[in-house]
N, CA, C and O atoms as a Tinker XYZ file with bonds, in Angstrom:
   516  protein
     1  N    -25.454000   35.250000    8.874000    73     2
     2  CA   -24.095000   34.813000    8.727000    64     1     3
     3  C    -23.658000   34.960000    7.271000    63     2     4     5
     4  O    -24.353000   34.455000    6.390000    81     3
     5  N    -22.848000   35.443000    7.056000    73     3     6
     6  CA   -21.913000   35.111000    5.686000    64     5     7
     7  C    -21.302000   34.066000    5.168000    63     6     8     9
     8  O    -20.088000   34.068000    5.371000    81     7
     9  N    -21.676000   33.259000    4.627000    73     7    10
    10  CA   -21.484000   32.017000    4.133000    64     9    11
    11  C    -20.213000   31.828000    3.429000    63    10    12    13
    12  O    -19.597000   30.762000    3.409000    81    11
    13  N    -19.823000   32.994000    2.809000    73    11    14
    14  CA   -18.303000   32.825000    2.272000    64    13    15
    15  C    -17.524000   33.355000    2.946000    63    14    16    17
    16  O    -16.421000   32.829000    2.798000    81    15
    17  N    -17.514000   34.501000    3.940000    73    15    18
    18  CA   -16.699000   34.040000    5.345000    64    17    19
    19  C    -16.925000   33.248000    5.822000    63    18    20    21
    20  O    -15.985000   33.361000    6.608000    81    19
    21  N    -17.348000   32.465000    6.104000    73    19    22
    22  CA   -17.582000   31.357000    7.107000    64    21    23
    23  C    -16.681000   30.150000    6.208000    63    22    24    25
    24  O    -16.464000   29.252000    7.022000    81    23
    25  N    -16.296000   29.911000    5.353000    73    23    26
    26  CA   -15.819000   29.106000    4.362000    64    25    27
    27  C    -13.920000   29.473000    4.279000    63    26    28    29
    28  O    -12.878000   28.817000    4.277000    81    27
    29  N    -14.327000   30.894000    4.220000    73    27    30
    30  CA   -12.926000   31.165000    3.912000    64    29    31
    31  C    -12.160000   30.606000    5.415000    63    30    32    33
    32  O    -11.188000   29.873000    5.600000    81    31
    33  N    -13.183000   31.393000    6.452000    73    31    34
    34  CA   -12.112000   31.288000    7.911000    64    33    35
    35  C    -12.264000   29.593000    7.960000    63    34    36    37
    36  O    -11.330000   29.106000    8.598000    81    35
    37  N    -13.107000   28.697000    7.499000    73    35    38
    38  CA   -12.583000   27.486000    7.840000    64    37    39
    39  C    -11.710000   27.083000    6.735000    63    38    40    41
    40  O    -11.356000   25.942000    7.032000    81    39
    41  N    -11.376000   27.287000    6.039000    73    39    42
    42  CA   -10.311000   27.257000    5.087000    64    41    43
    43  C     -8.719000   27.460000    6.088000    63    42    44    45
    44  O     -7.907000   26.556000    6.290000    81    43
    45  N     -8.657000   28.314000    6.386000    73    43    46
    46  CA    -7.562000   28.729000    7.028000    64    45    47
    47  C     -7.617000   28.180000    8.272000    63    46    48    49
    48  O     -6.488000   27.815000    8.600000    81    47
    49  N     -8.611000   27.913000    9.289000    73    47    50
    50  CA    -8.575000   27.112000   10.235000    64    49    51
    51  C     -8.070000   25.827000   10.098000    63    50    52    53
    52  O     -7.220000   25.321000   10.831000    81    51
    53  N     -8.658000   25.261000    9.057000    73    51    54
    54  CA    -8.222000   23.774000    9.036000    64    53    55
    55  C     -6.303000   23.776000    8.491000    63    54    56    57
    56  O     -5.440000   22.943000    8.768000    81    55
    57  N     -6.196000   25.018000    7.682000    73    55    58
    58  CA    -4.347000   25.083000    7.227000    64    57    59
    59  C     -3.884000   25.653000    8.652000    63    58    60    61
    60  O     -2.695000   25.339000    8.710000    81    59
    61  N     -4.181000   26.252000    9.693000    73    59    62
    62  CA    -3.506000   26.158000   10.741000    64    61    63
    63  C     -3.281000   25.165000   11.748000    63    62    64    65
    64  O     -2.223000   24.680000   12.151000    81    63
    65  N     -4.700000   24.909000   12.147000    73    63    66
    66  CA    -4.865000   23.342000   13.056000    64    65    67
    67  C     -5.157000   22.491000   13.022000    63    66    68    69
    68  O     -5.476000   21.760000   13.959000    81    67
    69  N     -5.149000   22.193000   11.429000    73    67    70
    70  CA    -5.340000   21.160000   10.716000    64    69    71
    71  C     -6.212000   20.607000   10.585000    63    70    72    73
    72  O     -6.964000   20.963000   11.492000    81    71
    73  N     -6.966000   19.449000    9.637000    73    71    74
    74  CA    -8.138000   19.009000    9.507000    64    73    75
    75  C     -8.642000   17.733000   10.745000    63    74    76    77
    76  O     -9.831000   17.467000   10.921000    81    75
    77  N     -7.953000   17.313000   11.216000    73    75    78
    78  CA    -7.976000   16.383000   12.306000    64    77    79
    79  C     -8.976000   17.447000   13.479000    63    78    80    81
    80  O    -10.088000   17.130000   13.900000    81    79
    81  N     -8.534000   18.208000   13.684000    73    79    82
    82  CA    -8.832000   19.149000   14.970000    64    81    83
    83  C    -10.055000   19.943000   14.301000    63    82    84    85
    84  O    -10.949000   19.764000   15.128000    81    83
    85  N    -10.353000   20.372000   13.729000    73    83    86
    86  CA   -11.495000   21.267000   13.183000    64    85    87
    87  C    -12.416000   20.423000   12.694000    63    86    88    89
    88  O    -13.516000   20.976000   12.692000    81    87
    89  N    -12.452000   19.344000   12.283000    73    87    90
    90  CA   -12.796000   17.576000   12.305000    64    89    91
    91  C    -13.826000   17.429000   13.390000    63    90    92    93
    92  O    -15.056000   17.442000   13.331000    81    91
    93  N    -13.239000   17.328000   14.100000    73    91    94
    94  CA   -13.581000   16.655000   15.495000    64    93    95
    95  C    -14.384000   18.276000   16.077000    63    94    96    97
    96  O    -15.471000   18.246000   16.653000    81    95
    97  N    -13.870000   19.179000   15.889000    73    95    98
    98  CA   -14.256000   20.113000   16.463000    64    97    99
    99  C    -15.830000   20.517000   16.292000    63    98   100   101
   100  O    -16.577000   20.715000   17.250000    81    99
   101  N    -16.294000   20.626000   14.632000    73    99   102
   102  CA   -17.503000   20.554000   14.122000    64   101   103
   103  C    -17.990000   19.563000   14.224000    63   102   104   105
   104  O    -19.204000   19.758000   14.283000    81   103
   105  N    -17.698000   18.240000   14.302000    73   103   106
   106  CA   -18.371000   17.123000   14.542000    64   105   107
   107  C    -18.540000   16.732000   15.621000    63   106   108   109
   108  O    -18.932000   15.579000   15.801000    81   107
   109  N    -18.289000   17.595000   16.666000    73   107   110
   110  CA   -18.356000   17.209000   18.179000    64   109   111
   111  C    -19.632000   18.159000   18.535000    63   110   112   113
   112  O    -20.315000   17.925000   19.533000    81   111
   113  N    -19.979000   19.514000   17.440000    73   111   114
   114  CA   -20.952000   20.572000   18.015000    64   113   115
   115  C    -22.311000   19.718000   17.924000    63   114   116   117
   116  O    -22.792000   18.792000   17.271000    81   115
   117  N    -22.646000   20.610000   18.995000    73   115   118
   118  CA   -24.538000   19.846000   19.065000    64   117   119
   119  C    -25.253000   20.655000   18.782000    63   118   120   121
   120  O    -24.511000   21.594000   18.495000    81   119
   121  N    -26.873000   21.169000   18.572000    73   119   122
   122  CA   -27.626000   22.005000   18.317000    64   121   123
   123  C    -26.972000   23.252000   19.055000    63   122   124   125
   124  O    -26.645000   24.300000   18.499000    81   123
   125  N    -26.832000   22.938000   20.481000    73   123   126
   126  CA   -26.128000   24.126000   21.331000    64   125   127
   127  C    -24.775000   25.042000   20.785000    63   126   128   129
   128  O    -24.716000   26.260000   20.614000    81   127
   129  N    -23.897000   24.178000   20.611000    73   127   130
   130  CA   -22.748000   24.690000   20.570000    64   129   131
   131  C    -22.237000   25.371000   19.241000    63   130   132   133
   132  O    -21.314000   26.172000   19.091000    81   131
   133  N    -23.604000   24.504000   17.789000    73   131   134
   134  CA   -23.014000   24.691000   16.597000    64   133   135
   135  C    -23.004000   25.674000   16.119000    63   134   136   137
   136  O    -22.323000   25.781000   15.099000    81   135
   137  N    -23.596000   26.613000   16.516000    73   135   138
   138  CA   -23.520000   28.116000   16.307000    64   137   139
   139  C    -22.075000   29.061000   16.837000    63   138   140   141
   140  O    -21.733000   29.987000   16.100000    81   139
   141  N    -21.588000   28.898000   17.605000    73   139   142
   142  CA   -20.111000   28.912000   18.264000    64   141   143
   143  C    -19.055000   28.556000   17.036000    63   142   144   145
   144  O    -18.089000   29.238000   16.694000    81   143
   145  N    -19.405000   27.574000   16.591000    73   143   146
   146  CA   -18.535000   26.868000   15.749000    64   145   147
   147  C    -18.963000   28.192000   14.524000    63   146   148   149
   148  O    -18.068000   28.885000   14.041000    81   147
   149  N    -19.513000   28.264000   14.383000    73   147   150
   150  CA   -20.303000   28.673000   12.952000    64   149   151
   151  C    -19.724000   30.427000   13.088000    63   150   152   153
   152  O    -19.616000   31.151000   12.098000    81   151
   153  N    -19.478000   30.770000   14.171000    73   151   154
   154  CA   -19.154000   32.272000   15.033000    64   153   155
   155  C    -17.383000   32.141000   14.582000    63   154   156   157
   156  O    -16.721000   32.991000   13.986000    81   155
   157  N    -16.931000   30.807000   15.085000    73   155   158
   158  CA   -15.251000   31.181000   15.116000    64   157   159
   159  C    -15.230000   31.091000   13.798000    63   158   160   161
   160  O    -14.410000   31.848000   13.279000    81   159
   161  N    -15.984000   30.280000   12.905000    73   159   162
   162  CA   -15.116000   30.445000   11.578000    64   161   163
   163  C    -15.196000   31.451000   10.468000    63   162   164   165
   164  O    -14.450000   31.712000    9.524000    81   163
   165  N    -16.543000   32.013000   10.959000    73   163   166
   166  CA   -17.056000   33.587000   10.398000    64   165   167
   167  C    -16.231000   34.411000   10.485000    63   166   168   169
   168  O    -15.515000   34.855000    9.588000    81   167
   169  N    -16.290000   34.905000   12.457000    73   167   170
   170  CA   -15.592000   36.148000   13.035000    64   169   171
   171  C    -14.185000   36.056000   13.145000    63   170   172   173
   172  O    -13.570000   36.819000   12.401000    81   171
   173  N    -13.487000   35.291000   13.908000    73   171   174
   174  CA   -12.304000   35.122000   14.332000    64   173   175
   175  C    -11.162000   34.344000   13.123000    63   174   176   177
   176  O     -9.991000   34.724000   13.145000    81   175
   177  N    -11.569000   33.313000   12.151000    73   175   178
   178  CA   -10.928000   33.057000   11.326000    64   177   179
   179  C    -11.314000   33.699000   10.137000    63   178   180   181
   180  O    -10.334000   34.098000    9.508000    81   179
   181  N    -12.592000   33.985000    9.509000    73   179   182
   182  CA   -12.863000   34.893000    8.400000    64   181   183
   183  C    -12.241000   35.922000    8.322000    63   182   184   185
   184  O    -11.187000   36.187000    7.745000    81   183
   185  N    -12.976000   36.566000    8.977000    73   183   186
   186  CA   -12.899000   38.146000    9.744000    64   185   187
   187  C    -10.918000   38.568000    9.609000    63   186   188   189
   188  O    -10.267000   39.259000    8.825000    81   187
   189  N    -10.602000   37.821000   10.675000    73   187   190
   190  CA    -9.437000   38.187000   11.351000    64   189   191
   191  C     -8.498000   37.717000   10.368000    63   190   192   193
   192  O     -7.947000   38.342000    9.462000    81   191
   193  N     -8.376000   36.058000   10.827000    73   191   194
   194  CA    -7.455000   35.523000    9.573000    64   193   195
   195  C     -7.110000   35.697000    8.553000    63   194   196   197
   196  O     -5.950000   35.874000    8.183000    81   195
   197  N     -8.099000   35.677000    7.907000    73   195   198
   198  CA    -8.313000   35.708000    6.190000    64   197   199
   199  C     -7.719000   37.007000    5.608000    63   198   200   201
   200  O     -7.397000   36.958000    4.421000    81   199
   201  N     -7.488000   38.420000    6.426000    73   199   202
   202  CA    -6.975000   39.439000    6.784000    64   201   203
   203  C     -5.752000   39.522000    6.027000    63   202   204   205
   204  O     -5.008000   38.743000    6.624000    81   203
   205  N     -5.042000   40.065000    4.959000    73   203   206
   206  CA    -3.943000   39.394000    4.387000    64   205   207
   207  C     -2.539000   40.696000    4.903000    63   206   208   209
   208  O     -1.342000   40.568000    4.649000    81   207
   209  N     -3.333000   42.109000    5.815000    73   207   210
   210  CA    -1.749000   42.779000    6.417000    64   209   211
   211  C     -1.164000   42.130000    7.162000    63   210   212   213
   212  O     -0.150000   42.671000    7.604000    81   211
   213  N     -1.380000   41.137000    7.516000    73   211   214
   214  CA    -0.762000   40.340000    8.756000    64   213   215
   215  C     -0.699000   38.732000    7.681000    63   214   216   217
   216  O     -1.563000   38.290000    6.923000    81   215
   217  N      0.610000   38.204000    8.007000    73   215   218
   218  CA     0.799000   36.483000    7.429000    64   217   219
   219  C      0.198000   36.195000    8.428000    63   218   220   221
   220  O     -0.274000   36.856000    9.353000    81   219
   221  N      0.266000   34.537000    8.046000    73   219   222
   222  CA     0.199000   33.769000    9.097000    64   221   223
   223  C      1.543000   33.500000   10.187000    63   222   224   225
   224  O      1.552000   32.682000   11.107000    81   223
   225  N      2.246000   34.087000    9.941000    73   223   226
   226  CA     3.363000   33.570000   10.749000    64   225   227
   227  C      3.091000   34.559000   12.218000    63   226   228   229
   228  O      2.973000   34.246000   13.403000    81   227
   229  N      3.054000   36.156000   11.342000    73   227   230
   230  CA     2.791000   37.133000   12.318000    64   229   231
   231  C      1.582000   37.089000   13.081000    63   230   232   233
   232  O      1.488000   37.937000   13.968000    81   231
   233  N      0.806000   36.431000   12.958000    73   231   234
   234  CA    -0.598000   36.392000   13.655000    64   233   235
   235  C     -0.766000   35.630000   14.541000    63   234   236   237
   236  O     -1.442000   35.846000   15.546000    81   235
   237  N      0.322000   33.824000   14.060000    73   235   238
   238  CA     0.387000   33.230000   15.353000    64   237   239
   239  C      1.259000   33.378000   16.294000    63   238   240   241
   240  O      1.087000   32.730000   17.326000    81   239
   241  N      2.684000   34.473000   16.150000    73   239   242
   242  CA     3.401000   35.273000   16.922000    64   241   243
   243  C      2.468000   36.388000   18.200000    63   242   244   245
   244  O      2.626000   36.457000   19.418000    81   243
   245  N      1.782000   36.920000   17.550000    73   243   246
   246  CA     0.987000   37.699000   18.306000    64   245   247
   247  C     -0.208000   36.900000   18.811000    63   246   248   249
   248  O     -0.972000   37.541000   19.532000    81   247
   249  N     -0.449000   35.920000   18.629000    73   247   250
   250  CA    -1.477000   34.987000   19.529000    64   249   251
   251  C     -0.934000   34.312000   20.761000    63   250   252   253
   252  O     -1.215000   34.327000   21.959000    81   251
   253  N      0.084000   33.625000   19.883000    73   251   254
   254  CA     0.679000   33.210000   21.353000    64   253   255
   255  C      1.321000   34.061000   22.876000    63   254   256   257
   256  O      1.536000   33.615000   24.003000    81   255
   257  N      1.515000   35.670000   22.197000    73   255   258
   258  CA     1.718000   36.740000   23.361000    64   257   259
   259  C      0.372000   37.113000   24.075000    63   258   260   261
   260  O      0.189000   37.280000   25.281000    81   259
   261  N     -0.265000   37.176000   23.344000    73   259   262
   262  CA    -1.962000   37.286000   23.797000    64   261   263
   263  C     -2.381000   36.650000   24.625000    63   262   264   265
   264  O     -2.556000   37.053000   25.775000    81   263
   265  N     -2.709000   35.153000   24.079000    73   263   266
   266  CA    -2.862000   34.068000   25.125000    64   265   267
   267  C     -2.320000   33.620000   26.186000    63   266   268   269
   268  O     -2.950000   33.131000   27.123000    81   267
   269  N     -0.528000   33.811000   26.102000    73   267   270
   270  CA    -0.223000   33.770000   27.493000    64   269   271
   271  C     -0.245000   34.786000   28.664000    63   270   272   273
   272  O     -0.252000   34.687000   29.891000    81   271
   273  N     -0.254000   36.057000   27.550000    73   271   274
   274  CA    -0.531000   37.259000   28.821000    64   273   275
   275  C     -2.140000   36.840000   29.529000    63   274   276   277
   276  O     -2.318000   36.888000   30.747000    81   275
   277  N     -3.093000   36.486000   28.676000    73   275   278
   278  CA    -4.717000   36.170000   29.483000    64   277   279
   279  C     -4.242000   34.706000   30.390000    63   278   280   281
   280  O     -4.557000   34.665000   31.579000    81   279
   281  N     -3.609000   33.729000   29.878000    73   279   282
   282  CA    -3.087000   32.773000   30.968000    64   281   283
   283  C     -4.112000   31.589000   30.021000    63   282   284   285
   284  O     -4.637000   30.627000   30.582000    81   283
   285  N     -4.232000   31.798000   28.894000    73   283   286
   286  CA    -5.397000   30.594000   28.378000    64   285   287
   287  C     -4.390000   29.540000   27.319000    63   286   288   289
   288  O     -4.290000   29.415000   26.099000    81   287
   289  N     -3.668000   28.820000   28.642000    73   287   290
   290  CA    -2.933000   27.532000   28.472000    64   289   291
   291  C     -3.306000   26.704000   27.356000    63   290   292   293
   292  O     -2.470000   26.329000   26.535000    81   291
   293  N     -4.319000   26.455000   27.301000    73   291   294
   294  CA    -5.081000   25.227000   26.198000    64   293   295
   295  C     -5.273000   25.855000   24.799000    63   294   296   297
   296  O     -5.224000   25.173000   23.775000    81   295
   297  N     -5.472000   27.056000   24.804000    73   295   298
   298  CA    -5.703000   27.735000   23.178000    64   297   299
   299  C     -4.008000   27.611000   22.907000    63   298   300   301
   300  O     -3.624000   27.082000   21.864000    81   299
   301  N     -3.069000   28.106000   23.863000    73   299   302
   302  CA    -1.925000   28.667000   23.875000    64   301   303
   303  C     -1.351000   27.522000   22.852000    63   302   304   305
   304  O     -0.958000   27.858000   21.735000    81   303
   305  N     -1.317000   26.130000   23.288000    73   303   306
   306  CA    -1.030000   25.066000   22.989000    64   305   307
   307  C     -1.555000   24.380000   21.520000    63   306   308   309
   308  O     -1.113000   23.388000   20.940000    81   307
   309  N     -2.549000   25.194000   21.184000    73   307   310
   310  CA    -3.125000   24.795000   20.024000    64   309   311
   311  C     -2.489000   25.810000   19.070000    63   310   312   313
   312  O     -2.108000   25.587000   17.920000    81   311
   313  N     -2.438000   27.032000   19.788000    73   311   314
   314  CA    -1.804000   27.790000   18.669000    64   313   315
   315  C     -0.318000   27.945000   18.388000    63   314   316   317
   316  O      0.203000   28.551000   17.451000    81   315
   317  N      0.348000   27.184000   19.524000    73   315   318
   318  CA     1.332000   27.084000   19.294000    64   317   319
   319  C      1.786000   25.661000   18.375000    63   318   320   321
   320  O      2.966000   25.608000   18.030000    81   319
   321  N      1.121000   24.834000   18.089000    73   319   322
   322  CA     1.002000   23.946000   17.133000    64   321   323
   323  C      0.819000   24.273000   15.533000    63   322   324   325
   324  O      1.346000   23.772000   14.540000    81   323
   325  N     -0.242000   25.425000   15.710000    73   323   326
   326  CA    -0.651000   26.303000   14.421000    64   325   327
   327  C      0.929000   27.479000   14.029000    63   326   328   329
   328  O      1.526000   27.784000   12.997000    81   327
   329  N      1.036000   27.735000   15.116000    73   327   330
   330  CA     2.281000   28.423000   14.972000    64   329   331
   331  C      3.896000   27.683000   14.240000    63   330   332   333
   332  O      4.679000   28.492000   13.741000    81   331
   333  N      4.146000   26.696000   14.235000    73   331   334
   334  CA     4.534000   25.525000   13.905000    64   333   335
   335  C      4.331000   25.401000   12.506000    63   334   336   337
   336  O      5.090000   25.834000   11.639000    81   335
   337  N      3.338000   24.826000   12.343000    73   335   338
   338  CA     2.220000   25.015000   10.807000    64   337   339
   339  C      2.365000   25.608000   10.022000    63   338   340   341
   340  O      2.508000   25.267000    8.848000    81   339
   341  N      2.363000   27.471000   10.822000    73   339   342
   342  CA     2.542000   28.403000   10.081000    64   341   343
   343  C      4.198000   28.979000    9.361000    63   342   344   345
   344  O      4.474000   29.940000    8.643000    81   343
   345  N      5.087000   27.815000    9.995000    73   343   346
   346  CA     6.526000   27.793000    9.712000    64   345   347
   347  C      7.208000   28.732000   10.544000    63   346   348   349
   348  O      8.159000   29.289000    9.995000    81   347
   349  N      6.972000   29.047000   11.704000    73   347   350
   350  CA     7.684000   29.555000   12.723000    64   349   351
   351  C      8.748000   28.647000   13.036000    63   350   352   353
   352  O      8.386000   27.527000   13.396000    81   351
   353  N     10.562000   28.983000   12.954000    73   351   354
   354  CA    10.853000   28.342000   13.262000    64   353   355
   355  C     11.349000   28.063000   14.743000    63   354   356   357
   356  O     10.882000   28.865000   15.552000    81   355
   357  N     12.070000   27.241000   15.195000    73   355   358
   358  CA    12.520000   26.945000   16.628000    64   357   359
   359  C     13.104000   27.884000   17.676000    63   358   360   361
   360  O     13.074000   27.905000   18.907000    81   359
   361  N     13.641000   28.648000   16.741000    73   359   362
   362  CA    14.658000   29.990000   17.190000    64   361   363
   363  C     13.629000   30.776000   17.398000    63   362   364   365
   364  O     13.467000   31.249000   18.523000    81   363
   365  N     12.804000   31.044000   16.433000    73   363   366
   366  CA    12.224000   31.861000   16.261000    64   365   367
   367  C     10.960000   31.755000   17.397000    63   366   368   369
   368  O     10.493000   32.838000   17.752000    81   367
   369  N     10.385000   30.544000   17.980000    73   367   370
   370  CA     9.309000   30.392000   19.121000    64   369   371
   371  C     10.175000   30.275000   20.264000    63   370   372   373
   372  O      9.563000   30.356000   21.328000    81   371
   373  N     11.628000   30.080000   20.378000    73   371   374
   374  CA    12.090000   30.066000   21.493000    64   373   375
   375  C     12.202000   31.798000   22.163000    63   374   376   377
   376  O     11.981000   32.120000   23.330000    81   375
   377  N     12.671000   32.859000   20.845000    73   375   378
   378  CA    12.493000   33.505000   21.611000    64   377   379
   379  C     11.036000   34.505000   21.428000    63   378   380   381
   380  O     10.945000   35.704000   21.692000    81   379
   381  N     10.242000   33.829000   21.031000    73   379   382
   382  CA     8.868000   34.493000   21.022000    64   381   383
   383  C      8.729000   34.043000   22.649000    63   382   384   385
   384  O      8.635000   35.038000   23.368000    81   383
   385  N      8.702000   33.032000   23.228000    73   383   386
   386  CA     8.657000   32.624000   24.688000    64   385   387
   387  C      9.457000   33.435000   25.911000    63   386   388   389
   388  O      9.223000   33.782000   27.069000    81   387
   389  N     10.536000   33.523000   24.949000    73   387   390
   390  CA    11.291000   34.296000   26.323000    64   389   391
   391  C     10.949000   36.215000   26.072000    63   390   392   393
   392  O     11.293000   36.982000   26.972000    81   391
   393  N     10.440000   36.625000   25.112000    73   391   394
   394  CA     9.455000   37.941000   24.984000    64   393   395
   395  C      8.348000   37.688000   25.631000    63   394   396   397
   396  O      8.035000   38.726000   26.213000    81   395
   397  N      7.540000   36.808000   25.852000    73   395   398
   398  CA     6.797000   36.195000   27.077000    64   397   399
   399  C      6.996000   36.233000   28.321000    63   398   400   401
   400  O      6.326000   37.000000   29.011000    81   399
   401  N      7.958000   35.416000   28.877000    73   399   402
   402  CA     8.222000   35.833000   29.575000    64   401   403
   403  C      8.920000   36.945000   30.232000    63   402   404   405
   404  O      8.991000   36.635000   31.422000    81   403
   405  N      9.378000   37.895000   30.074000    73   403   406
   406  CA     9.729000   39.800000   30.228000    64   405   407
   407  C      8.712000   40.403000   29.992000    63   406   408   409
   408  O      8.498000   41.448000   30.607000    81   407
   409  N      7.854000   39.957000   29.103000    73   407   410
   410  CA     6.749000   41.164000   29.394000    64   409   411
   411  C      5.267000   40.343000   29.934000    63   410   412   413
   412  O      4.319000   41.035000   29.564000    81   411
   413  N      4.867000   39.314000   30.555000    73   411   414
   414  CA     3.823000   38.688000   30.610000    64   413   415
   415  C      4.212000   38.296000   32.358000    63   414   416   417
   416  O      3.309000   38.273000   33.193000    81   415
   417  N      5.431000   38.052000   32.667000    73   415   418
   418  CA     6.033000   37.690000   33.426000    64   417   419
   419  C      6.420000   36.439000   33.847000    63   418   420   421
   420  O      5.636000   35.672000   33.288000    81   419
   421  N      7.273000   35.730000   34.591000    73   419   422
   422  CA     8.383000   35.003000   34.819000    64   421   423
   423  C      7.409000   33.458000   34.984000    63   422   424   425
   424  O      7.980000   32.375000   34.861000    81   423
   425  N      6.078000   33.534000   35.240000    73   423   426
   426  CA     4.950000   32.265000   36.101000    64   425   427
   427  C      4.503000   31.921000   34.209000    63   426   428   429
   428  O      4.511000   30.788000   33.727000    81   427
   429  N      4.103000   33.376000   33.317000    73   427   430
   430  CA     3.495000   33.175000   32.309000    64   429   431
   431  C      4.314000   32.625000   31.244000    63   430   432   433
   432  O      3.748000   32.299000   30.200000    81   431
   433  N      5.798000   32.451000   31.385000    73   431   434
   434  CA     6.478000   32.224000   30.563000    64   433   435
   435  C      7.240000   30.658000   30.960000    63   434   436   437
   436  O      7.839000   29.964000   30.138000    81   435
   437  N      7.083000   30.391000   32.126000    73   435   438
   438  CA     7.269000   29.019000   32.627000    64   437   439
   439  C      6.184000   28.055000   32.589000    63   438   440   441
   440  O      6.249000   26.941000   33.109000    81   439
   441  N      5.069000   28.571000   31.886000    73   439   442
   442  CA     3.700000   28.435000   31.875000    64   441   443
   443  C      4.279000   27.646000   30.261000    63   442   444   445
   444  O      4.249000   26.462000   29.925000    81   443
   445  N      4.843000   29.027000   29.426000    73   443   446
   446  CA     4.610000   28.775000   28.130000    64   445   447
   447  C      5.720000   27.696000   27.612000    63   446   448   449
   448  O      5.541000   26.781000   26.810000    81   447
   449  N      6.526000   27.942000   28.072000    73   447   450
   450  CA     7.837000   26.208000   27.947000    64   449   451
   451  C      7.028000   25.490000   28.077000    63   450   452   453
   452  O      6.539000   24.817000   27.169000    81   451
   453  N      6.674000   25.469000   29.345000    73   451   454
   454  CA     6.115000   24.271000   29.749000    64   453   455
   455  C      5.054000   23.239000   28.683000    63   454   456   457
   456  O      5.068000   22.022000   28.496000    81   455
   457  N      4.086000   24.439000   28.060000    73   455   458
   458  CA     2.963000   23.776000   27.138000    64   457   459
   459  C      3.983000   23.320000   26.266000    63   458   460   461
   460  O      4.190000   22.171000   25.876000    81   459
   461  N      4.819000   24.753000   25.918000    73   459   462
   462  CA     5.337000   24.160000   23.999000    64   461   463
   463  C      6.586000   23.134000   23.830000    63   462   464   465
   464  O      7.193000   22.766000   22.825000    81   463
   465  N      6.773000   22.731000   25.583000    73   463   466
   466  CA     7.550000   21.582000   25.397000    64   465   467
   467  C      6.631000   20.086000   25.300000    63   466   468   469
   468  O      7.172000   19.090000   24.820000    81   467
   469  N      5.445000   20.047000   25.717000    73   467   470
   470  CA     4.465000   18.907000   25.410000    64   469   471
   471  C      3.994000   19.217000   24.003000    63   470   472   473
   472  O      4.031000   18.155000   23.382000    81   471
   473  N      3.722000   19.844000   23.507000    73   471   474
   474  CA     3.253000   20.435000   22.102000    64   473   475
   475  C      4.340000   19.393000   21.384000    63   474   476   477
   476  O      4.057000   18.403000   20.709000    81   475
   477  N      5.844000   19.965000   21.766000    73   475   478
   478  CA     6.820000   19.756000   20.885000    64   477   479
   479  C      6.919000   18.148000   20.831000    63   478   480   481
   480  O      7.020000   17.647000   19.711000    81   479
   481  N      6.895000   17.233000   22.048000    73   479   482
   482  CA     7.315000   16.287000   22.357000    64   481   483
   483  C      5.915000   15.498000   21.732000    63   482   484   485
   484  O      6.219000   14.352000   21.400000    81   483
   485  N      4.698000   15.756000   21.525000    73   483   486
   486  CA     3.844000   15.230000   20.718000    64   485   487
   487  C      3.830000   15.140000   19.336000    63   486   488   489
   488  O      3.315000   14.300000   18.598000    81   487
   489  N      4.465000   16.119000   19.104000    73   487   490
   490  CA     4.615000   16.483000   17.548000    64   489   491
   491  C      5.585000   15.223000   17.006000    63   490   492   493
   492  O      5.337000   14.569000   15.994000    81   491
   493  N      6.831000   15.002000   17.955000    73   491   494
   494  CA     7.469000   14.411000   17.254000    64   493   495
   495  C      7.278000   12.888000   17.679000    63   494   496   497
   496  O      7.973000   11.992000   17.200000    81   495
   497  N      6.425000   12.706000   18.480000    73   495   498
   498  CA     5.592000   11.314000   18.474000    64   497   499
   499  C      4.799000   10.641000   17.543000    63   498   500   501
   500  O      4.641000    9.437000   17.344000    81   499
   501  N      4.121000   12.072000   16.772000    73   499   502
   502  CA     3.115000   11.774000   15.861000    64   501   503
   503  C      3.951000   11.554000   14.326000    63   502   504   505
   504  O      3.510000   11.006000   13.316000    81   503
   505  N      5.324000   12.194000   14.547000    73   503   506
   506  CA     6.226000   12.447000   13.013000    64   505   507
   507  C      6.712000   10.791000   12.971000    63   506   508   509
   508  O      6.762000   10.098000   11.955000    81   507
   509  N      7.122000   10.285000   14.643000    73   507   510
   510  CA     8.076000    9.019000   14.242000    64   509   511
   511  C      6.704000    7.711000   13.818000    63   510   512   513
   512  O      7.100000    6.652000   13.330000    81   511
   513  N      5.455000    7.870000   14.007000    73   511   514
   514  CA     4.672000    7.059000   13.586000    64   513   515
   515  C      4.541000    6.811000   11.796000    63   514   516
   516  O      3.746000    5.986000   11.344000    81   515
């Protein structure tokens, strides 16, 4: 493993989904799983993220088309939180959703309201605290 990828992509993991969630995430791994952990923050956030032709804005634009075309609801929702994070604004994820739905189709995009209206409605649960 590369130890300073592995640093950098949790660097940027924790500025997308914050330290609460990547928190819990490594502190939840067991002998089994901690290698997984040790994989996303190498490959997928090092690797990928850390990547500087692409912002962050554009990366969680193209994640969230990704994820809802595969139908993986629960990442969708996390990254659409990260997407958020990454200063995407409202306009701007409303119609990233409805490009979702036209090209992912009409189930995948009623799929994706659906999450980023609980996403949204948590968010601002957690703001009025």
């Amino acid at each position: 493993m590369d130890k300073e990828l592995q640093n950098a992509g949790e660097a940027v993991r924790r500025k997308v989904l914050g330290d609460e969630y990547v928190d819990r995430a490594i502190n939840n791994a067991d002998a089994f799983s901690r290698p997984l952990q040790e994989m996303l923050n190498e490959y997928c956030w090092g690797t990928a993220w850390t990547n500087e032709a692409l912002d962050l804005k554009q990366r969680s634009l193209l994640n969230l088309g990704m994820l809802a075309a595969l139908g993986r609801m629960h990442e969708f929702g996390l990254h659409f939180r990260g997407a958020v994070r990454n200063g995407l604004t409202e306009e701007e994820l409303q119609a990233a959703l409805i490009q979702i739905a036209v090209y992912c189709g009409i189930p995948a995009g009623v799929e994706s309201f659906r999450v980023a209206r609980t996403v949204r409605d948590e968010t601002k649960a957690e703001d009025a605290l």
